[in-house]
N, C-alpha and C positions, 0 to 999 in steps of 0.2 A: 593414480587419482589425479582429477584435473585440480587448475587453478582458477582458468575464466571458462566463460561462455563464449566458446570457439566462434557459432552462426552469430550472435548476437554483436561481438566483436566485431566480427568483418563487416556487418551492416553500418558500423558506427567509422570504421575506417575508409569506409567504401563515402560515407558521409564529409570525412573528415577530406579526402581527396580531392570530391567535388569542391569543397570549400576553399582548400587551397588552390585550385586552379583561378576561380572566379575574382574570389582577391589578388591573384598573382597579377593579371590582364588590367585589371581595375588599375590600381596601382602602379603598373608599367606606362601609364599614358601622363603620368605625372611628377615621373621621379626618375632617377640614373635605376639601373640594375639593379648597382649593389644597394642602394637606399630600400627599392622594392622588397629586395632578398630578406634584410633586417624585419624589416617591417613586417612581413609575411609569417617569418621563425618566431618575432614575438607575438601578434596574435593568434600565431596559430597554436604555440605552448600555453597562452595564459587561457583560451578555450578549450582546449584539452586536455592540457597536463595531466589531469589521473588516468585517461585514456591512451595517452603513449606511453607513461608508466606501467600500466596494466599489461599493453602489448611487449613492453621490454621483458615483463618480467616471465609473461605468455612463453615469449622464444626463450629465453634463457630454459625456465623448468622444462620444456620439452626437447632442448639440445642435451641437457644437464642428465633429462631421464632416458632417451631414446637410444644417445651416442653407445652410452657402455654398456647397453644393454643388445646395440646393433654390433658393435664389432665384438664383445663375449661372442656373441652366435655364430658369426662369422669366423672367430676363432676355432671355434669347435668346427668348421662344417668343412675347416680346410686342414684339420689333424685327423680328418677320415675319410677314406677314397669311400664313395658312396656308388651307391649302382648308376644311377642316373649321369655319375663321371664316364662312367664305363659304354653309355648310349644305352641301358636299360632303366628306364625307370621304374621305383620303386611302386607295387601296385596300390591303390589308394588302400587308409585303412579298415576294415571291416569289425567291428568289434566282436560278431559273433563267431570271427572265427579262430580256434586255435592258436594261440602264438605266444611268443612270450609275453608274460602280462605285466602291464603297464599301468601307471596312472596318468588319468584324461580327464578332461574338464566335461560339461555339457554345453554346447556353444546355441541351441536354441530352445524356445520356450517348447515348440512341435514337440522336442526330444523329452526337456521336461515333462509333460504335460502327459506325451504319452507311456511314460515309465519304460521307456526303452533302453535305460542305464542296467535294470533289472536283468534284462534279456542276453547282455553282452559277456561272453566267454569269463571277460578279466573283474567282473563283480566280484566273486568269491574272493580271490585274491587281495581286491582293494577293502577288505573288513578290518579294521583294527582289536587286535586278539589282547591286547593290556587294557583292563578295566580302568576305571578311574572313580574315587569316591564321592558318589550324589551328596556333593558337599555346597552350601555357598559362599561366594567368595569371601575372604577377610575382610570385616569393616577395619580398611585404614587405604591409606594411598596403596596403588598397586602399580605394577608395568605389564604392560600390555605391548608385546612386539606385533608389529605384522610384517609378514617373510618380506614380499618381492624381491623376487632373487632372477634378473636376467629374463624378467616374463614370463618363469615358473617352469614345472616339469622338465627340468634338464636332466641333473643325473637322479634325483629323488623319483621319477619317473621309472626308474626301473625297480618294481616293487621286489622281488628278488635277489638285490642285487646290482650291482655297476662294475665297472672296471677300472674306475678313475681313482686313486689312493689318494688324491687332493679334492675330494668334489666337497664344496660345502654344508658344512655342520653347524650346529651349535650346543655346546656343553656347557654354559653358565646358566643351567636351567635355575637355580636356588636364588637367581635372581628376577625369573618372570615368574606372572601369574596367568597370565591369557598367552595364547601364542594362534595368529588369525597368517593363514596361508592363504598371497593374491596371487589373484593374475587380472587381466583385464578380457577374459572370457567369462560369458554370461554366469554362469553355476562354476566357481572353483570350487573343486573336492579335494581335501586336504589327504595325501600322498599316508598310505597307512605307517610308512616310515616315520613321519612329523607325530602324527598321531601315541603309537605308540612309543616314542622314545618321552612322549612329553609326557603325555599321561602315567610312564613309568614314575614320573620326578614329580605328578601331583599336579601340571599345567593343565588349563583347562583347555581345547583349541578347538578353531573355529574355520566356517569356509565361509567363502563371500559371494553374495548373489550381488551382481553388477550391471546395472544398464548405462551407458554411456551416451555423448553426443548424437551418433550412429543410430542410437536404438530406436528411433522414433515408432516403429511396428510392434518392438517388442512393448513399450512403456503403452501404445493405443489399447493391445490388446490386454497384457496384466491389467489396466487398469480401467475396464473397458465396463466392470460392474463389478457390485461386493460381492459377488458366487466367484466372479475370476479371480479375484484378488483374493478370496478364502481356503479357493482348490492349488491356486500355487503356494500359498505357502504351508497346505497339508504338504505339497509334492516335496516342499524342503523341508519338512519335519524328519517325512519316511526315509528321505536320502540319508538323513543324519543319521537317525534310530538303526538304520540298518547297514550304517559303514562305521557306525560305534564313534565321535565326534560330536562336540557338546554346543554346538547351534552355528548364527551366521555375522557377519559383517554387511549390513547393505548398506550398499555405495547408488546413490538415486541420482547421479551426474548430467541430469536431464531434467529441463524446466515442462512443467505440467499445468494443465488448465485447474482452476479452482473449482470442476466438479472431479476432475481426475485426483487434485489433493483428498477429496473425501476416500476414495478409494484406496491411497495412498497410504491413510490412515488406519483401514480396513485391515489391508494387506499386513502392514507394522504388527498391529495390536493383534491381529488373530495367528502370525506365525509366533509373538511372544508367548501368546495362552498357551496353544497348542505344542510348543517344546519345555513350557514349562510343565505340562499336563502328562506329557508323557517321557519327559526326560528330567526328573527334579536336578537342579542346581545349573541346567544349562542356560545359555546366556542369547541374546540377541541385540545387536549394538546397531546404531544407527551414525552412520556418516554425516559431519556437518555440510550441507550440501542444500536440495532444495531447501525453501522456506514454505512456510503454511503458507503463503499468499503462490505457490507454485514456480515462484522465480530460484534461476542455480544463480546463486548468490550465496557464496561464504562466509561467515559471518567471524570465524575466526575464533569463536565466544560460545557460551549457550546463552542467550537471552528470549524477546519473547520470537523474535522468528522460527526458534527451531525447538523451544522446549517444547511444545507442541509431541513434538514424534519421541525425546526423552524420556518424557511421564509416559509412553506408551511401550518403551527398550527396556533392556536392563543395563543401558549408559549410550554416551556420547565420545566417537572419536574428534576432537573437535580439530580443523583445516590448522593447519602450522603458521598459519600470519599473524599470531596470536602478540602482543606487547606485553610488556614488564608486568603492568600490572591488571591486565586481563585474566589471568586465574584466579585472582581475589575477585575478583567480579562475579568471574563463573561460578567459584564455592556461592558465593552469595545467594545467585537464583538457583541452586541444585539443593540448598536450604540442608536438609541432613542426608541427600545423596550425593553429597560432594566428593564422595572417594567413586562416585559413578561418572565421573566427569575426564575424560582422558584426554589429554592435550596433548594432541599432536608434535611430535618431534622428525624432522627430515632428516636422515641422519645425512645426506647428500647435498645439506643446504636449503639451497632453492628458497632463500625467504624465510626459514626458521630462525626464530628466535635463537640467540645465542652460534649461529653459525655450523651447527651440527657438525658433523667428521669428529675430529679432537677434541673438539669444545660442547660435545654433545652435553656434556655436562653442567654446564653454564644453563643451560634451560630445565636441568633435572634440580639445581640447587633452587632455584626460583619457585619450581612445582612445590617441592619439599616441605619451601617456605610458608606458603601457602593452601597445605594437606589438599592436595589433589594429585590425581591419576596423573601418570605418563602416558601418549601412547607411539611408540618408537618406530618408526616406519623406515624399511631398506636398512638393516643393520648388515646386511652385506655389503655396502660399501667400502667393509675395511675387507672384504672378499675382492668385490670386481675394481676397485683403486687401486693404482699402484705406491707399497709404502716401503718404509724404507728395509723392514725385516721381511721374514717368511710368515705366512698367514698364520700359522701356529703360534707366533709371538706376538703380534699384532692384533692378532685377538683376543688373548690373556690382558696385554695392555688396554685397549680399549675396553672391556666388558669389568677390568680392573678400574678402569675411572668411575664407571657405571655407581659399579659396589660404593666406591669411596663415597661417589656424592650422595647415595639415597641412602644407605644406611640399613637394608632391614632385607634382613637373607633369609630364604623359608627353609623351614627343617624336614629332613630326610633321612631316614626312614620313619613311617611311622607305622609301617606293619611288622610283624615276622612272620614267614622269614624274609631275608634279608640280602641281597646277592648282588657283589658287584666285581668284575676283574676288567675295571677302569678302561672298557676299550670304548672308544671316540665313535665309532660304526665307521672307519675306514682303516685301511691300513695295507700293508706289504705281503703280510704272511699270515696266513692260518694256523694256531698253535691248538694242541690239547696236551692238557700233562705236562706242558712244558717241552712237550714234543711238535715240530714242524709237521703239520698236513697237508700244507699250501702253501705254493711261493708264489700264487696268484694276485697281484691286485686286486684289491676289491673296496665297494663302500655299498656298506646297508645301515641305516640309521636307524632299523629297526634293534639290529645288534647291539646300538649301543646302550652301556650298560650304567647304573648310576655311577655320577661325575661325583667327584671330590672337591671340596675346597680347597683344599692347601694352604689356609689359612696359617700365620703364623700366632702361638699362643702366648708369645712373651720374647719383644724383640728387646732384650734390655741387654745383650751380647755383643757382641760386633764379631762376632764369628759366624760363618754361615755353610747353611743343607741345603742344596736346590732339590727342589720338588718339582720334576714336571713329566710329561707324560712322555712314553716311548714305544714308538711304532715296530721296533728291530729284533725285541724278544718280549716276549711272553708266555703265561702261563696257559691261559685258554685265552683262546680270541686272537686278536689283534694289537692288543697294548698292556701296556703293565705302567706303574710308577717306578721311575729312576728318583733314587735320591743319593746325591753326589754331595761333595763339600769338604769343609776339615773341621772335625774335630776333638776336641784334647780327651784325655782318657780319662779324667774329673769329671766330666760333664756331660749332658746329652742334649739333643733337639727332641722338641714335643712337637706335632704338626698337626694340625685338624684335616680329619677326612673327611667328616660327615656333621652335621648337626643334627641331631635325632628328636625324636617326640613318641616312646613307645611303652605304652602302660606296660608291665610285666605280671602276672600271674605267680599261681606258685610252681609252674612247670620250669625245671631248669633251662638257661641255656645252652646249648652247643656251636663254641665256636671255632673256625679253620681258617688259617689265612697261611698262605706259599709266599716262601721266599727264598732269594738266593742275596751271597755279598763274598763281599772278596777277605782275606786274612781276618783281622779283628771286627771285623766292622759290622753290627750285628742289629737286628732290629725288631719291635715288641709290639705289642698294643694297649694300649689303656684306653678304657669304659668307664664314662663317668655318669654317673647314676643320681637321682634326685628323688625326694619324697617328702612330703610335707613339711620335716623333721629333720632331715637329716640331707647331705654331701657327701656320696662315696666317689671315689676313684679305686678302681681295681684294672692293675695290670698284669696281664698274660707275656711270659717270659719264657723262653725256653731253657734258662738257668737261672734260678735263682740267685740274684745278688745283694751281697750285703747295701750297696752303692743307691738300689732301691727303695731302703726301708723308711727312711723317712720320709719321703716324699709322697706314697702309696697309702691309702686305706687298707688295702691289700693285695699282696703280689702271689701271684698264681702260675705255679711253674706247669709247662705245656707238655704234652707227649707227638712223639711224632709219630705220623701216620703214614705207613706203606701204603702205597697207590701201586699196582701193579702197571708198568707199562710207562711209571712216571720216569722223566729225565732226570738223571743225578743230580743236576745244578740247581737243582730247585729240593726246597725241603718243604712238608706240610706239618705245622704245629695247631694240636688240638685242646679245646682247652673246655674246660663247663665253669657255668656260675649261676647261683640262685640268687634273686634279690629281691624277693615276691614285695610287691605293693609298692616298688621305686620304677621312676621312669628312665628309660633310656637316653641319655640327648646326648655327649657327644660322642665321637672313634676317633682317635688319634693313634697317629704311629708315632713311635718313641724311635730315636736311632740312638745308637749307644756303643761303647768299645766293649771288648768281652773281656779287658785286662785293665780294671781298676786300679788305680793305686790304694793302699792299706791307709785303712779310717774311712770314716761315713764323709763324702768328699761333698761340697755346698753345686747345688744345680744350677747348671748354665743353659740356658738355652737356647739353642741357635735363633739363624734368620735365614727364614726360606726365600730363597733369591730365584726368578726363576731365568734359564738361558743366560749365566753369570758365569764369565771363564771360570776355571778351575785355578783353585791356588796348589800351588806346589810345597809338600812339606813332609813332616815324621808323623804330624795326624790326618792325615788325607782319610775320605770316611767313601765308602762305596757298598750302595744294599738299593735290591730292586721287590717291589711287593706285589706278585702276582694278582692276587684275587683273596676279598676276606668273603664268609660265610658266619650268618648267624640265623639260627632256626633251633626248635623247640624238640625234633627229632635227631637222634643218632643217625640212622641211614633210612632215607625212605625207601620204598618199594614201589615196583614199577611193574606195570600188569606185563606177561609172558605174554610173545607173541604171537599166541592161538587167540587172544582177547582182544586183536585187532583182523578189522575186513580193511582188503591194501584189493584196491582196485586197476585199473588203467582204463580208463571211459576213451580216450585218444591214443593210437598210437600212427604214428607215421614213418613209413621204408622210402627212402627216398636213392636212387640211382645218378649219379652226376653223368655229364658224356663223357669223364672218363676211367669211368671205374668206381667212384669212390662210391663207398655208401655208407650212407648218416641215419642218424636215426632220431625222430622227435615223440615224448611220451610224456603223455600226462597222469600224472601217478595222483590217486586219494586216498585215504584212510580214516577212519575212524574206529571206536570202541567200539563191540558189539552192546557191552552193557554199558550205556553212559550214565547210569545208577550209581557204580563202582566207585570207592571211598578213596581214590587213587589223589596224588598230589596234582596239585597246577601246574600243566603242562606249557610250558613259554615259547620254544622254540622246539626246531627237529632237524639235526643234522641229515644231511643225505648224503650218502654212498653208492654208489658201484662197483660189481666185480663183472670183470668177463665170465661168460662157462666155456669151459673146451670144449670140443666134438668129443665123443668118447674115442673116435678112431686115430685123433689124434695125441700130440707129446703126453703120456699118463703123468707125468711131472708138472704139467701146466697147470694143474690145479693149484698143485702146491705152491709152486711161484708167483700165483697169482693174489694179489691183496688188495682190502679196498679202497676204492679212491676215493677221496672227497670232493663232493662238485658244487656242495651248496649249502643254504640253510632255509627254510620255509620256515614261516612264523603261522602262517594255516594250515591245517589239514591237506595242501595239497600243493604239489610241484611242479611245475614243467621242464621237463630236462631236455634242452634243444640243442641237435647238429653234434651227435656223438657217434663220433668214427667206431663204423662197425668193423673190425678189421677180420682176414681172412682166417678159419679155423677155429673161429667160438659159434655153438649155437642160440648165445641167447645173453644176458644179462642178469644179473640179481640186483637190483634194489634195493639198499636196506636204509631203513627210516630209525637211525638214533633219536629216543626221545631226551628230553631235557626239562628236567625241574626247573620253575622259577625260582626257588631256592637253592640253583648252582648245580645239582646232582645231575649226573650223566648217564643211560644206560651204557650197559654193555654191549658191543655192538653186536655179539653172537648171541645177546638175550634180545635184541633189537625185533621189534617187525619189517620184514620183508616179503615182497613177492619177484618170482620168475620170471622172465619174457622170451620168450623164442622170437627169435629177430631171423633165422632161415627162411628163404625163398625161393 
């Protein structure tokens, strides 16, 4: 996002040149040098002073935003031999053709215009498969992040999938409400990855149609007449509607004539109808940028230059140059859309109030103060800056000042079922059961699964449980919870995982959650329940202890559940509870020793510290917590795989010069009855087995097992550059399905199909 008007500027510097030269001559015929020189510096500062301010401040933001976003790229493009090193260059890219599928922007209105995003191989792929509840947003102050992460589509760009076990994330979803993916390419469409991990946490997210300095063609023609300016912003409804994403960000960084402002207005007002017409509760925000009178002029504020396009949005990012007390200004004229009003924060600085980076805070206390919107822009910077820990801590700290200053964290779950095994969408290892399936790198941020708080629920101890997240083992996925620390055998830690909001009926619930811990050191859950009337706390225990009883509404000893094929070190404890007409709100994990001392011992409980050396001692406590599960059924069922059609629309045999041969295929499937009363299907593990030739080793079958290669979140895969090696005829397939509710098929009840790869 700009600051000034680039052309307009250089006219005025180009101005300002002239000016010193003429004075400089004049003056030299009357005075020494240095007399002239003075002379010159002062009237030329007291003439323009806001205009070299403006230019100081010009270069700084585009040094400040281009540097780390030029050398990120650079870093990357020099930690991978590319072909074009090689003296081949990569062929340009075609979208309609086969490949692995990517997310991409649309870089012109032609593309727009003519729905040829539709037509492109990698559409299907870019759909977001997690609903999101046609809700709207909370009247009170909200945050509203927008990405800009290194100029966009890095590693999130591989919809399927990365390799990078560090690419960036964000898991402090409980603390936004909007979440707006830029870039500075015309149409950004927001990465189904951002999509759904947000929409799993209840975020609403947005893509940004942007015209720039540059645009001059695009801005003539959008806004060239009200039919133009109506048909594009049908063409951004359809985009949205049909990549599942709940409206737009426009950024209008380009001054316009005042019959173009009517158009302008046009364009605004008829994409707000039309996505609120056919998408309830989606949003369409407008950048402080032009003004009704057509000039890019910031205003910093909403007043009367820009309310204009406000009263026609559903809010205002307003420019980051905002003063102390410029958001009491803004609630002012936003009258009772004041929580519509979102005040820019740089988290990079650049002329933000309160200094953003560390101090990001300082300008969220002030919003606060003032019940107005945040809207937080480049929170990557505690990504692409270098500080003084690893990103993993550095981001808990900074997203931890965040919480401290605003105060108001959204609650999660509010449906059932309920499923989370705490993995971030990147990590080292692929687990199931507690079993390794991959020692591959990877990040998909589609994966990831709802974040925890880890809240502490009563630091009145000075004893302490770290809580924090671990990439090295787990149960299914990629990560689990480690909780480390010491504590005494009187006492336990209570930690919040989740803040909930969910009515209960009279259908019981069913819940599961894996753990593993070393000697004593043991760990529970408690569910605390609310109803007009009444306070329960009910904890699930896998032994009943006396240690428990007064602290509990009620304690509920767990049974353990066989998992065939599950790792020993992991145990799965099952538990039920009925609480018809009480709401769910919160999950804690309790940690606890399993050797009490004798008598009802008074409750301590810890402080969850997170990335805190460890202390050395006789109560040292160690427990990791796979994955919890809560759902209204015992085991769901999963249709048999005669009740799936598993296609292959692409397959590609490819021969290297020398020898090798690979093989790329694009695998689909669906229900044949999509009627069928089956559960919500979230995700689909994918497998491969070789086949033997029959004339070859009869034992290769049996040796042979499936591999894991991936995970599609659609109906459909692309499996590219699999060594077909000598003595199989073919490949099998098989598509594990996977409940949002946590459940897994079996992979020999799985649908799969065949391929004969001989030639």
């Amino acid at each position: 996002m700009e600051i000034l008007n680039v052309p307009l500027l250089f006219i005025e510097i180009l101005v300002c040149v002239m000016f010193f030269i003429c004075l400089f001559k004049l003056i030299l015929k009357c005075s020494s040098l240095f007399s002239s020189l003075l002379v010159v510096f002062y009237a030329f500062l007291s003439l323009y002073k806001s205009s070299f301010r403006n230019l100081f401040r010009t270069i700084r933001f585009h040094c400040c935003k281009t540097l780390p976003s030029f050398f990120f790229k650079m870093a990357q493009q020099t930690s991978v031999k590319t072909k074009s090193e090689s003296g081949l260059p990569p062929p340009p890219f075609d979208p309609t053709e086969p490949s692995i599928p990517i997310a991409y922007p649309i870089k012109t209105l032609k593309d727009l215009e003519s729905r040829a995003y539709f037509n492109s191989f990698h559409y299907p792929f870019n759909i977001s498969t997690v609903p999101l509840q046609p809700a709207p947003l909370p009247d009170r102050r909200r945050i509203l992040v927008c990405h800009d992460m290194a100029g966009g589509y890095i590693d999130d760009k591989w919809i399927q999938g990365g390799t990078n076990p560090d690419a960036y994330a964000i898991w402090h979803w409980y603390l936004i409400d909007v979440f707006v993916y830029f870039s500075h390419d015309l149409v950004t469409l927001p990465p189904p990855l951002w999509t759904n991990t947000a929409h799993r946490h209840g975020v609403k997210v947005l893509g940004t149609f942007i015209v720039e300095g540059g645009g001059t063609d695009v801005r003539d023609t959008l806004l060239s007449s009200k039919d133009s300016a109506e048909m594009y912003a049908e063409r951004l409804t359809e985009l949205s509607m049909a990549l599942g994403f709940d409206g737009w960000l426009l950024n209008m960084e380009i001054s316009v004539s005042l019959e173009q402002v009517t158009h302008l207005k046009e364009f605004v007002s008829h994409l707000t109808q039309s996505m609120h017409s056919k998408l309830p509760g989606s949003l369409v925000i407008w950048y402080d940028s032009v003004t009704v009178d057509g000039q890019l002029r910031w205003q910093n504020e909403l007043n009367e230059k820009n309310k204009a396009f406000f009263d026609i949005s559903d809010g205002i990012f307003v420019n980051y140059w905002w003063r102390e007390d410029t958001p009491k200004k803004s609630a002012a004229v936003a009258g009772e859309r004041q929580h519509d009003v979102y005040m820019g924060i740089d988290v990079f600085g650049r002329g933000t109030f309160g200094g953003g980076g560390w101090n990001t805070n300082v300008a969220l206390e002030v919003l606060k103060r003032d019940d107005v919107s945040a809207a937080i822009f480049a929170p990557g910077w505690v990504y692409e800056s270098e500080q003084e820990t690893d990103f993993q801590t550095a981001q808990n700290k900074w997203w931890g000042l965040v919480k401290q200053s605003w105060e108001i964290v959204r609650s999660y779950p509010k449906l059932i079922p309920f499923y989370s095994n705490f993995d971030q969408g990147h990590g080292y290892h692929v687990f199931m059961d507690g079993v390794k399936i991959s020692d591959a790198s990877w990040n998909n941020l589609s994966c990831q699964s709802f974040q925890p708080i880890l809240d502490v629920i009563d630091a009145s101890s000075s004893l302490s449980v770290q809580a924090y997240s671990n990439f090295e083992i787990a149960f299914n996925g990629g990560g689990s919870i480690e909780l480390k620390g010491t504590l005494e055998q009187n006492s336990y830690s209570k930690i919040r995982l989740f803040q909930g909001e969910v009515t209960l009926g009279d259908v019981p619930l069913f819940l599961m959650y894996s753990s593993m811990s070393n000697e004593d050191s043991q760990l529970a859950l408690s569910l605390e329940f609310f109803s007009s009337t009444d306070k329960r706390e009910v904890l699930l225990v896998s032994n009943i202890k006396e240690q428990f009883s007064t602290d509990f509404t009620e304690v509920i000893e767990t049974s353990p559940l066989a998992v065939p094929g599950r790792s020993p070190d992991w145990f799965v404890h099952v538990g039920r509870i009925l609480m018809s007409g009480y709401r769910l709100t919160n999950i804690n994990v309790v940690c606890y020793r399993s050797k009490p001392q004798t008598g009802v011992p008074k409750h301590k409980p810890g402080v969850v510290m997170k990335n805190h050396p460890l202390v050395s001692s006789s109560s040292e406590y160690f427990a990791r917590l796979g994955n919890i599960i809560v759902r209204s059924v015992d085991e769901p069922n999963f249709p048999p795989p005669s009740s799936w059609l598993v296609r292959t629309p692409h397959v590609r045999r490819t021969t290297d010069p020398d020898g090798t041969r690979t093989l790329d295929v694009h695998i689909t499937w669906e229900l044949k009855d999509n009627s069928s009363d089956w559960v919500v299907f979230e995700r689909y593990n994918m497998y491969v087995m070789e086949i033997a030739k029959e004339d070859k080793n009869p034992l290769a079958k049996l040796q042979n097992v499936p591999k894991y290669v991936g995970v599609a979140h659609v109906k459909a895969f692309y499996a590219s550059n699999i060594a077909i090696p000598s003595g199989i005829s073919g490949f099998k397939f098989i598509i594990q399905v996977c409940g949002v509710d946590g459940s897994i098929q079996k992979l020999e009840d799985s649908p799969f199909i065949n391929l004969d790869v001989s030639w």
